[in-house]
LOROFI-459376 format. One record per atom (N, C-alpha, C, O): atom name; z, y, x; residue in one letter. Coordinates in steps of 0.05 Angstrom, whole numbers. Atoms other than C-alpha are relative to their C-alpha. Example, Ala and Ser with C-alpha at 12.3 -4.5 7.8 and 13.67 -1.06 7.14 Angstrom:
LOROFI-459376
   name       pz       py       px   resn
      N        0      -24       18      A
     CA      156      -90      246      A
      C        0       24       18      A
      O       13       24       39      A
      N       -1      -24      -16      S
     CA      143      -21      273      S
      C       14       22      -15      S
      O       18       44       -5      S
end
This chain:
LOROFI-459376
   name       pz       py       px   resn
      N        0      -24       17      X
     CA        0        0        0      X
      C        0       25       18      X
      O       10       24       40      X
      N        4      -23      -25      X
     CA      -17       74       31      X
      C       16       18      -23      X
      O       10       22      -46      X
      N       -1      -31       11      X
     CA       28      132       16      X
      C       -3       19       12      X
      O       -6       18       36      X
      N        9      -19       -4      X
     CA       15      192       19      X
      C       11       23       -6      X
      O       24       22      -27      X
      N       -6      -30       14      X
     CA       32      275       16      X
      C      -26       19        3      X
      O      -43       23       20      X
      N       16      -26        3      X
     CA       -3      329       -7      X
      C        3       17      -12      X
      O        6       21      -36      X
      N      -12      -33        5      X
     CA       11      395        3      X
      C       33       -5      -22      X
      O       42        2      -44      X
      N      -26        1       16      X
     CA       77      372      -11      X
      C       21       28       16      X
      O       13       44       33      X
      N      -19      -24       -8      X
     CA      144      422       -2      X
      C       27       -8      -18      X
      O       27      -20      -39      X
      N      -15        0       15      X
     CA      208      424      -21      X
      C       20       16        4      X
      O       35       13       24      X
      N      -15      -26      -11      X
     CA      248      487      -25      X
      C       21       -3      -22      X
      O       16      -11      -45      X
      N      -27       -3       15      X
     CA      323      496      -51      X
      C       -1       35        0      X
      O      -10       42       21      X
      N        1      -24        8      X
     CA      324      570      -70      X
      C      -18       13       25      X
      O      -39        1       26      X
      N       11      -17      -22      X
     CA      296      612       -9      X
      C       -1      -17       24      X
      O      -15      -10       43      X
      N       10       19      -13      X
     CA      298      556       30      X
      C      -21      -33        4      X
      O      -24      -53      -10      X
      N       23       26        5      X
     CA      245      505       53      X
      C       19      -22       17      X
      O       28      -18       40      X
      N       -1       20      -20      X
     CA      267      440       73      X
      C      -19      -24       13      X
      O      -15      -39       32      X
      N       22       14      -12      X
     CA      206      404       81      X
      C      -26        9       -7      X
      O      -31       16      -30      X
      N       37       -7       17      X
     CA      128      421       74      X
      C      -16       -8       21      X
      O      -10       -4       44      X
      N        7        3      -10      X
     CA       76      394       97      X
      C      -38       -1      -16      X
      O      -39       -8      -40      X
      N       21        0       13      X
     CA       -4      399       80      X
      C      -13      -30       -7      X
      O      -31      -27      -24      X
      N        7       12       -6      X
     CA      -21      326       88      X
      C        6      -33       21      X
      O       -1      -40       44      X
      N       -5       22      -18      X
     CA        2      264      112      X
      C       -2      -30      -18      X
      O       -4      -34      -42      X
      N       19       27       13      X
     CA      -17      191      101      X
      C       29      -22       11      X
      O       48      -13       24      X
      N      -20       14      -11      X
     CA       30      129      118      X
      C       -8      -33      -12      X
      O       -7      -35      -36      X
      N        8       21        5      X
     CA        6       48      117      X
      C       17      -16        5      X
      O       40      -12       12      X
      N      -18       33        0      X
     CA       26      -26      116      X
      C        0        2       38      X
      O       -9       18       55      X
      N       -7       10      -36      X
     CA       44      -55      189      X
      C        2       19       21      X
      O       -6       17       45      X
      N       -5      -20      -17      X
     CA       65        9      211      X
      C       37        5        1      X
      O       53        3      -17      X
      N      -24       -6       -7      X
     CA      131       26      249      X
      C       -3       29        6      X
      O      -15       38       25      X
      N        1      -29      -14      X
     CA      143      101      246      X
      C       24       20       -5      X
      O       35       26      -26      X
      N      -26       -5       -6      X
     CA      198      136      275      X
      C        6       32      -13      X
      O      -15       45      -16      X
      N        8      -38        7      X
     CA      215      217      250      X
      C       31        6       20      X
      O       54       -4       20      X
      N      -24      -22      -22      X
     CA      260      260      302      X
      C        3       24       -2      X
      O      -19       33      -11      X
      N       -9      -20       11      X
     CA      287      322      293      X
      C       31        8        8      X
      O       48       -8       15      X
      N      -22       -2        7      X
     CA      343      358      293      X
      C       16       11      -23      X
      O        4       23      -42      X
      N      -20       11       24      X
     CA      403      356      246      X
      C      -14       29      -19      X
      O      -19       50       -8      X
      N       16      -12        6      X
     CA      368      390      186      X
      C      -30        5       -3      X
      O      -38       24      -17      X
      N       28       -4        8      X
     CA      293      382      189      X
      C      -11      -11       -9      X
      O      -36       -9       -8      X
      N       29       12       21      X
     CA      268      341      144      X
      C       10      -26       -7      X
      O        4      -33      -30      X
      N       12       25       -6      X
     CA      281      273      159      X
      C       16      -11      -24      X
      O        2      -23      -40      X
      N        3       16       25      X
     CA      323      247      104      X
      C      -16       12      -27      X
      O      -20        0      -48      X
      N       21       -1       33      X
     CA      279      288       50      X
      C      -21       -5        0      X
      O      -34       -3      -21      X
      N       21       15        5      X
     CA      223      259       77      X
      C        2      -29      -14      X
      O       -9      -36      -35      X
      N       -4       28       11      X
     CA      249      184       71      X
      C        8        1      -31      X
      O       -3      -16      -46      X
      N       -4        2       35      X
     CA      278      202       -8      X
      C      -28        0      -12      X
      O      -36      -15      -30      X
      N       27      -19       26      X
     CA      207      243      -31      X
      C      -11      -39        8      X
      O      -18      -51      -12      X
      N       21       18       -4      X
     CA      173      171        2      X
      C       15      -19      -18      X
      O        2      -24      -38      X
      N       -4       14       22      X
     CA      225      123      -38      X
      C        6        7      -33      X
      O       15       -8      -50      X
      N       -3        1       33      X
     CA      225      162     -105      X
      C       23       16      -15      X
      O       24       23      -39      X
      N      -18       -6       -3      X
     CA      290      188      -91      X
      C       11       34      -13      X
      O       30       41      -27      X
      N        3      -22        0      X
     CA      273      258      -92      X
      C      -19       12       -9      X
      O      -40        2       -1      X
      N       38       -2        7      X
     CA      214      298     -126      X
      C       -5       26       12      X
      O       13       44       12      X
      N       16      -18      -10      X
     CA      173      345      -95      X
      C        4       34      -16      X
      O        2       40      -40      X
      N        2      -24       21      X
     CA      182      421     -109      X
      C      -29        7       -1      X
      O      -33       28      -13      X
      N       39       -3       -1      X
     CA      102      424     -102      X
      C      -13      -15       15      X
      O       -5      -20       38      X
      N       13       18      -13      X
     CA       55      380      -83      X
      C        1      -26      -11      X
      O       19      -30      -27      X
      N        1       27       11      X
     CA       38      308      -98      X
      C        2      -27       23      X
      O      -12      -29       43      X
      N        7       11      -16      X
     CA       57      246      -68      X
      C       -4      -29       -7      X
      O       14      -43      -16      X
      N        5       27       -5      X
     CA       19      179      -64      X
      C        7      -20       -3      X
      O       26      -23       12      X
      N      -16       23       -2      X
     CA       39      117      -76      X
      C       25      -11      -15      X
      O       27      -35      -21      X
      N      -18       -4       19      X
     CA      103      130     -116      X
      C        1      -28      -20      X
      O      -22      -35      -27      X
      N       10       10       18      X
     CA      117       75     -165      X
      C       10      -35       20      X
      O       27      -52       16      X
      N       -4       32       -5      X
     CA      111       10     -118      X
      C       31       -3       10      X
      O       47       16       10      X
      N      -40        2       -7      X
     CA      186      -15      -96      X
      C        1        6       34      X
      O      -15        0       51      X
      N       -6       -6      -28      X
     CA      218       11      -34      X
      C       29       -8        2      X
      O       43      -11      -17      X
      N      -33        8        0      X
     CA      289       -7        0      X
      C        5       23       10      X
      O      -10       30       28      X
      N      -18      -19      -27      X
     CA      330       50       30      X
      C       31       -1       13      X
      O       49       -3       -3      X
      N      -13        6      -16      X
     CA      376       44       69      X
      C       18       25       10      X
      O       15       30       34      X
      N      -15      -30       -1      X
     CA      426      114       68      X
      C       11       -9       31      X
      O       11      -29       45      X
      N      -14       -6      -31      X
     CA      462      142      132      X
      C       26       -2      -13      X
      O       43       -4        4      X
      N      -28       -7        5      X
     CA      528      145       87      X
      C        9      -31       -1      X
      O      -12      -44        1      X
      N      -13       24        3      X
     CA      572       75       82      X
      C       17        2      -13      X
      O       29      -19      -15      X
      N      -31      -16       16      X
     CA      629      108       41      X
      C       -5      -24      -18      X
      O      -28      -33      -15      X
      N       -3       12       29      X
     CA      643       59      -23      X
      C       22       11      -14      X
      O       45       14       -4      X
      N      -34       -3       22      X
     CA      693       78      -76      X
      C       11      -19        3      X
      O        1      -41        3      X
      N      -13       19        1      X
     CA      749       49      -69      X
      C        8       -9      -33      X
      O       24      -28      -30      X
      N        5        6       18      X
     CA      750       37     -144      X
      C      -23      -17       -5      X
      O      -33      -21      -28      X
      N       34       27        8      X
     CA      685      -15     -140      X
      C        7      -14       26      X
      O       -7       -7       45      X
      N        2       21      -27      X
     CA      707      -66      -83      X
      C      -21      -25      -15      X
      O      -24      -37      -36      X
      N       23       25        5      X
     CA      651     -112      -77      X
      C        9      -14       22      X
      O       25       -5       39      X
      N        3       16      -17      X
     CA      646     -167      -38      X
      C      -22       -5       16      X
      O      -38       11        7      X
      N       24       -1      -13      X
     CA      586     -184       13      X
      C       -7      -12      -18      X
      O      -24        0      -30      X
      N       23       19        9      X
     CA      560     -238      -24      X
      C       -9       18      -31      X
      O      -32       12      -38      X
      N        8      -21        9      X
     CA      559     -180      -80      X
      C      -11       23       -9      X
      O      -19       33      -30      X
      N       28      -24      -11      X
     CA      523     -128      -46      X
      C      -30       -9       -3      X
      O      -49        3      -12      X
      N       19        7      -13      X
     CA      479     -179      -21      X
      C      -21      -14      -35      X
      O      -45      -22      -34      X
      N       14       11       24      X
     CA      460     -204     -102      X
      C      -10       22      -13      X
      O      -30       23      -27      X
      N       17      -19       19      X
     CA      456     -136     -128      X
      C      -29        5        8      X
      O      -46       10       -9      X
      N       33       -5       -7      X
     CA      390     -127      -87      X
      C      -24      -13       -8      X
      O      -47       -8       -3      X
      N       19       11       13      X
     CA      363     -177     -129      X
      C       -8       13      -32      X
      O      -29        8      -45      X
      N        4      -13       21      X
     CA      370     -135     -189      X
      C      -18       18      -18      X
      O      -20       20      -43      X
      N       28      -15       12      X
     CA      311      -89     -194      X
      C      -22      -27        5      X
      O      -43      -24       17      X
      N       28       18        2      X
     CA      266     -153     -198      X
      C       14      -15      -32      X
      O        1      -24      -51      X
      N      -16       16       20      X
     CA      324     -184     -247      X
      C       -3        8      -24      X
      O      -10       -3      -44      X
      N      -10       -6       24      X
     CA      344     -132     -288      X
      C       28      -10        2      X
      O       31      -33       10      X
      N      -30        6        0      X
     CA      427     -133     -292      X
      C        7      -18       -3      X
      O       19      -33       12      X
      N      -10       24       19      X
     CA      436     -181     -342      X
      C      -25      -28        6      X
      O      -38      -40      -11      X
      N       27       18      -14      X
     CA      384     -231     -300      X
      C       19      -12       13      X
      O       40       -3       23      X
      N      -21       18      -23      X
     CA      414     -287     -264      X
      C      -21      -21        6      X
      O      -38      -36       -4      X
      N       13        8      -25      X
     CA      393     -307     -203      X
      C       -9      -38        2      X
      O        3      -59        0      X
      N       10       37       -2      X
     CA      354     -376     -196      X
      C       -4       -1       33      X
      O        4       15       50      X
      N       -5       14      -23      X
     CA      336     -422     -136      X
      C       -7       22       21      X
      O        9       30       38      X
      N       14      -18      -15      X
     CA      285     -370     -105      X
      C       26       20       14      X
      O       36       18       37      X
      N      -17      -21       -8      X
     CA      335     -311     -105      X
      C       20       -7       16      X
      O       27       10       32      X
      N      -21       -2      -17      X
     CA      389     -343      -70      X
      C      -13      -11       26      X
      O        0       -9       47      X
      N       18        7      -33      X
     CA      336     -372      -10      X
      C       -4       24        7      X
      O        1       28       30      X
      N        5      -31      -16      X
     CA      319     -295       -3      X
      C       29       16       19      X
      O       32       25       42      X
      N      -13       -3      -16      X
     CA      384     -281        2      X
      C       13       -8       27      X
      O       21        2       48      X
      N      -17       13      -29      X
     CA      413     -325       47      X
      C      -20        1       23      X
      O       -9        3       45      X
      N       16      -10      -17      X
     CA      348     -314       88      X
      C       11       26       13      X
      O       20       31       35      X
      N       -8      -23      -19      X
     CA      362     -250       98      X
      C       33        8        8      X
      O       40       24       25      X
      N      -33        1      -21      X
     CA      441     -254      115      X
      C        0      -11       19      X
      O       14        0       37      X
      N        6       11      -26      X
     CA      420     -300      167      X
      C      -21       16       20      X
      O      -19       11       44      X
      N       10      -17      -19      X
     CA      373     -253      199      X
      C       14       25        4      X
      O        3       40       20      X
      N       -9      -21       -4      X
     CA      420     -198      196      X
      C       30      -13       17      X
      O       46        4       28      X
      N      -21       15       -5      X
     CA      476     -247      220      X
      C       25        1      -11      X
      O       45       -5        2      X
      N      -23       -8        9      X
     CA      524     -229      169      X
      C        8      -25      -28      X
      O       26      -23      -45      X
      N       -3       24       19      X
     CA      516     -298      125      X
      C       29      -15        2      X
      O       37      -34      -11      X
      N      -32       13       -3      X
     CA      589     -312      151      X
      C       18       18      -12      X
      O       41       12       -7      X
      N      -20      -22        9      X
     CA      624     -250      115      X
      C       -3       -1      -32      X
      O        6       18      -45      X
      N       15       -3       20      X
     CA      591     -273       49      X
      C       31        6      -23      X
      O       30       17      -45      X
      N      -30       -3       14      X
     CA      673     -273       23      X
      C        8       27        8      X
      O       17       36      -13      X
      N      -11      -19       -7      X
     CA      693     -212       51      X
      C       -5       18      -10      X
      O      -28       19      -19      X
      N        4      -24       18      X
     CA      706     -144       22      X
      C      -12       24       20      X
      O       -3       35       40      X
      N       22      -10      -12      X
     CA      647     -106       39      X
      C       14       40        9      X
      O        2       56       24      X
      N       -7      -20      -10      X
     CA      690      -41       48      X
      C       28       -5       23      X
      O       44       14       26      X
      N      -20       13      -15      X
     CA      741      -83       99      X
      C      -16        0       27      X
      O       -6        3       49      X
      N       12        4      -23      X
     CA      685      -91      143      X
      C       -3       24       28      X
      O        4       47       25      X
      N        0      -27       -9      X
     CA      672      -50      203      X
      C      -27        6        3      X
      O      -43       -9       -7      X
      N       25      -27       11      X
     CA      610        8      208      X
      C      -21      -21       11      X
      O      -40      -23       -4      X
      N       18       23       -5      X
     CA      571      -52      245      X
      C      -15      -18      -20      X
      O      -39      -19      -25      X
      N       -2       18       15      X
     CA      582     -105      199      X
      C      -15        9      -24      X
      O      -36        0      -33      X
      N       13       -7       29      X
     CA      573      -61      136      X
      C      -33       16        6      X
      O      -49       22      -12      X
      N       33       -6       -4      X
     CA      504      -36      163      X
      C      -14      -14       -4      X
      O      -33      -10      -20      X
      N       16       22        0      X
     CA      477     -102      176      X
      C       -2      -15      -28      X
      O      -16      -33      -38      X
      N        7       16       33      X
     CA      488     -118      106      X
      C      -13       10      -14      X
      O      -28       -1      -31      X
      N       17      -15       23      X
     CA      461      -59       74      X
      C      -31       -8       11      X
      O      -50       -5       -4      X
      N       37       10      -16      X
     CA      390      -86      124      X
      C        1      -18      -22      X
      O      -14      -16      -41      X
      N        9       37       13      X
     CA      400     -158       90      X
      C       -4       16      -20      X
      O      -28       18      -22      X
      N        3        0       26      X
     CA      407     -124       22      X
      C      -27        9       -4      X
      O      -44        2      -20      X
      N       30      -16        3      X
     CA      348      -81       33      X
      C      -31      -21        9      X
      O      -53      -15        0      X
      N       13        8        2      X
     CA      308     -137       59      X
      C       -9      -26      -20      X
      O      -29      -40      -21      X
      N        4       16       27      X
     CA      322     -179       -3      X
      C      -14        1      -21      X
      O      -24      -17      -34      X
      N       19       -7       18      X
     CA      287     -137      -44      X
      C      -22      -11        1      X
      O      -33      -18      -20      X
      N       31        5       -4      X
     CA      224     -157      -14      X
      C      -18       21        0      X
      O      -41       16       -3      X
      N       14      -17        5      X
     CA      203      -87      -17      X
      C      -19       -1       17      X
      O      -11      -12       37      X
      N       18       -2      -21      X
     CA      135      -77       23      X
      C       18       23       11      X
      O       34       15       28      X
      N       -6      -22      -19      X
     CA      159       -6       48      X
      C       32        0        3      X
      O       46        0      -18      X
      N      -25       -1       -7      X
     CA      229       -6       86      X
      C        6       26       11      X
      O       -5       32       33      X
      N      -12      -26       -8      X
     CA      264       66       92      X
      C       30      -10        5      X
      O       45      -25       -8      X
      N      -24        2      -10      X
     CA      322       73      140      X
      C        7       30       17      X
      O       -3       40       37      X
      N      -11      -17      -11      X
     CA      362      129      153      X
      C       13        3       19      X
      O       36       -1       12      X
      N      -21        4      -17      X
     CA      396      134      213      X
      C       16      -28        6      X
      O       40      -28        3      X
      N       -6       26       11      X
     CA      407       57      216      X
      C       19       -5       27      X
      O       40      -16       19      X
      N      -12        9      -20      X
     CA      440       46      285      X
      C       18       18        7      X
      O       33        9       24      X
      N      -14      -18      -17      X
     CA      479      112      300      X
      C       19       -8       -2      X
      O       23      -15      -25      X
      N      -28       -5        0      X
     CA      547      105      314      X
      C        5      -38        0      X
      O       29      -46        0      X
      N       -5       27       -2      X
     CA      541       27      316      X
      C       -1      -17       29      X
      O      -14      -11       49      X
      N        1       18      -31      X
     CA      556      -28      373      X
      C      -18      -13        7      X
      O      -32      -26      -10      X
      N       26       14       -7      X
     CA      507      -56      412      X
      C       -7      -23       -8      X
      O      -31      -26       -5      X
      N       11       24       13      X
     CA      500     -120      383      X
      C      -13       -3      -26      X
      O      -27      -21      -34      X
      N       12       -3       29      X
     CA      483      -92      313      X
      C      -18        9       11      X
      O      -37       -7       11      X
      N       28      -18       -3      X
     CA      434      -41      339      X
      C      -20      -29       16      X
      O      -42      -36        9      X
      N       26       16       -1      X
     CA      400      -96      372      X
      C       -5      -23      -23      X
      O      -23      -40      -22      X
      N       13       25       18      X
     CA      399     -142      312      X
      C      -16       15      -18      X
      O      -38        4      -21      X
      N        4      -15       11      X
     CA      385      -87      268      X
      C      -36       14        9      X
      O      -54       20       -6      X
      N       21       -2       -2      X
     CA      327      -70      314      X
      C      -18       -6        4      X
      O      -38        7        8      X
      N       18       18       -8      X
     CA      295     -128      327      X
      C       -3      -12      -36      X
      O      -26      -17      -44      X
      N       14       -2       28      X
     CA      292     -141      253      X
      C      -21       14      -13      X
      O      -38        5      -28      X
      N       23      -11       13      X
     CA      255      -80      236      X
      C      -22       -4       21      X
      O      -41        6        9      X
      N       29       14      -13      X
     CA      197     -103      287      X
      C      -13      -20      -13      X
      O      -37      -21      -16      X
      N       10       24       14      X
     CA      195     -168      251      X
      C      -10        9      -24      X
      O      -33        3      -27      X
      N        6      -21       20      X
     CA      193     -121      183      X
      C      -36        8        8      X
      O      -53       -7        0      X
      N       14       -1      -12      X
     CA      136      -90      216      X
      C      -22      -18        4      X
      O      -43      -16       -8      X
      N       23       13       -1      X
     CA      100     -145      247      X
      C       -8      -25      -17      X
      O      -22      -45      -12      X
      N       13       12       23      X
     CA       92     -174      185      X
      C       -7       10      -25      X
      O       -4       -3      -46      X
      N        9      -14       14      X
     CA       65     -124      149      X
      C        4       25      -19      X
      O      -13       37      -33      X
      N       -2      -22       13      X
     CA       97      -74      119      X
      C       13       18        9      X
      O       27       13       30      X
      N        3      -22       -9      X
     CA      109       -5      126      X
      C       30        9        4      X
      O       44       17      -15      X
      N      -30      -17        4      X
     CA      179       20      155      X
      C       -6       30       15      X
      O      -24       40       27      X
      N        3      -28      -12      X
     CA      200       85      171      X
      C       31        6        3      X
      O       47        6      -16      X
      N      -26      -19       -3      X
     CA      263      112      196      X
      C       13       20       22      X
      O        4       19       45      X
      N       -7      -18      -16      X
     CA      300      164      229      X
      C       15        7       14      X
      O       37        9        2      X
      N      -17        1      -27      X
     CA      335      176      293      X
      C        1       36       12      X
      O      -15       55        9      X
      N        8      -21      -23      X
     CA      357      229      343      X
      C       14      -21       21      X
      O       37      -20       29      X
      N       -4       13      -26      X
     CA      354      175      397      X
      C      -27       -7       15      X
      O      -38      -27        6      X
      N       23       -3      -19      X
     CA      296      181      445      X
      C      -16      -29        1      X
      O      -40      -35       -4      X
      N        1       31       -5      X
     CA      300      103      461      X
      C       -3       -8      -29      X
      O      -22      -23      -27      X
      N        1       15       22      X
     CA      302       82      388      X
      C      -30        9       -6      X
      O      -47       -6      -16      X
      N       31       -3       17      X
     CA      238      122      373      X
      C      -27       -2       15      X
      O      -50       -1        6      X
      N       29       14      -21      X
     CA      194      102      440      X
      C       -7      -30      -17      X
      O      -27      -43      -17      X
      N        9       35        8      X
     CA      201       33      402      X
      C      -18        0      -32      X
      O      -30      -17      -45      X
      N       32       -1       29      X
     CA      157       60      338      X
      C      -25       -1       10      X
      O      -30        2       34      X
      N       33       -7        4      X
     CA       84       63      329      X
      C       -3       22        9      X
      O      -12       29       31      X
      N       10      -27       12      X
     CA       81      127      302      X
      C       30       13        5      X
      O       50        0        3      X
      N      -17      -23        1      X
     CA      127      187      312      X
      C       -2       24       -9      X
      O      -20       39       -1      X
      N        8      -28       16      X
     CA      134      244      269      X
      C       19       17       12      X
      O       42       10        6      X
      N      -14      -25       -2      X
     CA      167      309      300      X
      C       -1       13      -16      X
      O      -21       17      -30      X
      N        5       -8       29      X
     CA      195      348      250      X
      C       19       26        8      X
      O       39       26       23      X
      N      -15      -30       11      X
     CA      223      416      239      X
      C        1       13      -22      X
      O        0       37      -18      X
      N        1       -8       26      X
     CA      224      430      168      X
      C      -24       -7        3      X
      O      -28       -7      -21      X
      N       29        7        0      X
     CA      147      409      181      X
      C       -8      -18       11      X
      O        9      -35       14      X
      N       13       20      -26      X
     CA      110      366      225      X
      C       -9       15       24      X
      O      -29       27       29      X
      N       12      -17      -37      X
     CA      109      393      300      X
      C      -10      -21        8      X
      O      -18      -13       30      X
      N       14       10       -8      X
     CA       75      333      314      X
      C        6      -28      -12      X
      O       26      -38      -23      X
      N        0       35       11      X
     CA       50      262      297      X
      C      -10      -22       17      X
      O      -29      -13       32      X
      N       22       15      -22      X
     CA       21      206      339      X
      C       18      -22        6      X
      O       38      -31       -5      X
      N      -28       26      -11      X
     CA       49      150      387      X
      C       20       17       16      X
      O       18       42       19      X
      N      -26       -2      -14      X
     CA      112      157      425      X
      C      -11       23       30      X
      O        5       42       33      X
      N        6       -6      -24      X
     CA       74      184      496      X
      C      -13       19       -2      X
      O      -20       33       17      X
      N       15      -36       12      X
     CA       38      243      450      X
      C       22       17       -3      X
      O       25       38        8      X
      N      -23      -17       23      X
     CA       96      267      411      X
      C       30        3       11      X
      O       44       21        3      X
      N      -20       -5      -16      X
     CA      155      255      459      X
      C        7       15       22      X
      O       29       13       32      X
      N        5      -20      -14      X
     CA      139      307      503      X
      C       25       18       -1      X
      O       41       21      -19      X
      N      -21      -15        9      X
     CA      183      358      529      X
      C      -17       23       -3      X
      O       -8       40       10      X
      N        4      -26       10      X
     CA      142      415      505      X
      C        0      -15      -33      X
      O       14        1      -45      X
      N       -1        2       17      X
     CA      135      380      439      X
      C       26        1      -14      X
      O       28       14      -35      X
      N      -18        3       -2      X
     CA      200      364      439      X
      C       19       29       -8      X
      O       34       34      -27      X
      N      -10      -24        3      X
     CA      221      431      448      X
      C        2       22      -15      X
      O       18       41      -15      X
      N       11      -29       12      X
     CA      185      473      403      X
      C       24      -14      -25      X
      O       33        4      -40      X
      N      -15        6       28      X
     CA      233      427      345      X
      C       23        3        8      X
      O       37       15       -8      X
      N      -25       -1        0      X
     CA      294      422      378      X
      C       14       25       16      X
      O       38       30       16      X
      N       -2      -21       -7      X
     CA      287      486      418      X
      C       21        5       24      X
      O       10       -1       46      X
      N      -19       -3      -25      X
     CA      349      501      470      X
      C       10      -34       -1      X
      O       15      -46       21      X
      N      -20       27       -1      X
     CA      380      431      455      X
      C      -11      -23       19      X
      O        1      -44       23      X
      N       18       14       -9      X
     CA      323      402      494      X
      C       14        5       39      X
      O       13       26       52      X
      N      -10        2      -33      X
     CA      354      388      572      X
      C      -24      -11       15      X
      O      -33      -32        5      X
      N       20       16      -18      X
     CA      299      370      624      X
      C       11       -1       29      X
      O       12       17       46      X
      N       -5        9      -25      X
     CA      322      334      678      X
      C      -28      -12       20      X
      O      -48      -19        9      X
      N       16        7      -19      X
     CA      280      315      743      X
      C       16      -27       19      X
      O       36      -25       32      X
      N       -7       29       -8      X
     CA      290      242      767      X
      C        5       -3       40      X
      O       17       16       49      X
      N        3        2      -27      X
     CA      285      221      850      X
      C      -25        2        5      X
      O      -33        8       27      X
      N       25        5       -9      X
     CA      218      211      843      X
      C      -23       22      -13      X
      O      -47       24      -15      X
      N       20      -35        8      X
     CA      196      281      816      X
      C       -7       -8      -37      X
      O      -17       12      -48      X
      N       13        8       19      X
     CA      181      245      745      X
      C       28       16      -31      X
      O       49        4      -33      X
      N      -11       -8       18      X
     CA      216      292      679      X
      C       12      -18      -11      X
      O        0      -37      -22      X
      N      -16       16       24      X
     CA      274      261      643      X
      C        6       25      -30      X
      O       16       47      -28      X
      N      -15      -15       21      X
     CA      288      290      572      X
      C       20      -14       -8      X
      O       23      -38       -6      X
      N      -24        3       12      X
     CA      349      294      541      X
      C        1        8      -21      X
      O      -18       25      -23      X
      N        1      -10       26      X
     CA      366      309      464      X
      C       32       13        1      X
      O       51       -3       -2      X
      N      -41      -13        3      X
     CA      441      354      466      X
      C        2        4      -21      X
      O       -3       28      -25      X
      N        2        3       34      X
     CA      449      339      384      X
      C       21        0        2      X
      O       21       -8      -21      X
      N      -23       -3        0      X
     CA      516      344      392      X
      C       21       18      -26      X
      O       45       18      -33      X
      N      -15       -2       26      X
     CA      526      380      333      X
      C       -7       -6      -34      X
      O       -3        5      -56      X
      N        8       15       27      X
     CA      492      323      290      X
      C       23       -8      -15      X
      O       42      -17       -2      X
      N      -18        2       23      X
     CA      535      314      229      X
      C       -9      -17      -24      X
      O      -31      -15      -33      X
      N       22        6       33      X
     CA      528      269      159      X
      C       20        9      -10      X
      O       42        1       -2      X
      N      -13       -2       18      X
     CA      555      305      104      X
      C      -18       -8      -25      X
      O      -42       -8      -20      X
      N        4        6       23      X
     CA      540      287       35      X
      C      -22       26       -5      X
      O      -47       28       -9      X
      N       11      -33       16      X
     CA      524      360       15      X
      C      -23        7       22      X
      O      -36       25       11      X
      N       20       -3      -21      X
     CA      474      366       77      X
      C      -18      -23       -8      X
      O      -40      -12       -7      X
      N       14       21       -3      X
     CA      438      297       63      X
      C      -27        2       -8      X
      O      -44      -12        4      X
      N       20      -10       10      X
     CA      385      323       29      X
      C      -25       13       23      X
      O      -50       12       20      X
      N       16      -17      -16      X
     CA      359      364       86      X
      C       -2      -12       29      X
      O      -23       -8       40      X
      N        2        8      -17      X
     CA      378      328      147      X
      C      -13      -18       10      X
      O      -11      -23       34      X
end
């Protein structure tokens, strides 16, 4: 499935937080968006799952199923779920609520708890867990759906190395089997490993692979002073990202 924007925008009173004239987005594509805190990147991923509507402009595609995958983990403590839970509600937009799950649905699931490695927590109370644990479940839940397009917000920050690499060797597999993810980082290293990279500043400062768009002049023109350029032993530019005053609030989520 291809989506798409056009001449999309989306402005909160006098402010724009995203616009862009044109952009396209396919199956078996991995594409990363960078930025800093504020430009776009989760109201790109909402406007693409449905989430959010456009204050002008039209976009594409709309309609077929997508998973997303939020930067927040909060649960009410008034709704304790359990993993095994979490991991059934994702069968629900195929179900319907009052739908109960046959042979299929529980091979999906347990498929995907076992690629997320969290098929051993299937008892445990999913707000007990720690920021690792409960990540890798919201992946499994999102890859239960079966949605073709996988949106992920910020999926590894603040997590231990053993998630981020399960976490990111999943979405390759996602990927190299066809369908379309997208998610968003301010980690340099997480987004050399996309396809596609979208720089973003309330717009698109640039699109392409990793060795176009990672640049430190590209780089710079979005994240502006925060951009450090170091020089290695061997004369060859290191960038640095100083995000240091990336933040998730609730009331920001929209724009960041």
């Amino acid at each position: 499935m291809l989506y798409g924007f056009d001449q999309v925008a989306v402005r909160y009173g006098d402010t724009c937080a995203f616009e862009v004239a044109s952009l396209d987005f396919g199956p078996g594509e991995l594409v990363g968006l960078i930025g800093p805190n504020g430009s776009g990147k989760t109201t790109l991923l909402r406007l693409l799952g449905g989430l959010s509507s456009p204050t002008t402009g039209r976009i594409r595609g709309l309609g077929e199923p997508t998973a997303f995958v939020d930067q927040h983990q909060r649960q009410p403590r008034w709704m304790p779920l359990t993993v095994a839970e979490v991991l059934r509600m994702s069968r629900y937009g195929r179900l319907g609520l009052l739908g109960r799950l046959g042979k299929e649905d529980r091979r999906v699931i347990t498929e995907a708890a076992q690629r997320l490695e969290v098929d051993d927590l299937t008892n445990r109370q999913f707000g007990e867990l720690s920021g690792g644990q409960r990540q890798r479940v919201l992946v499994a839940a999102a890859l239960a759906t079966e949605a073709e397009c996988l949106l992920l917000d910020e999926p590894i920050t603040g997590l231990d190395l053993a998630s981020q690499d399960t976490i990111l060797s999943v979405v390759t597999a996602e990927r190299d089997a066809g369908r379309l993810v997208v998610m968003s980082t301010h980690h340099l290293e997480e987004a050399r490993r996309c396809d596609r990279v979208l720089v973003l500043a309330n717009r698109v400062v640039a699109d392409g692979p990793p060795h176009d768009t990672l640049r430190p002049d590209v780089l710079g023109a979005a994240f502006g002073e925060r951009v450090i350029r170091l020089t290695d032993d061997d004369g060859q530019t290191i960038v640095l990202l100083d995000d240091h005053g990336h933040h998730h609030h609730h009331s920001s989520s929209a724009s960041s």
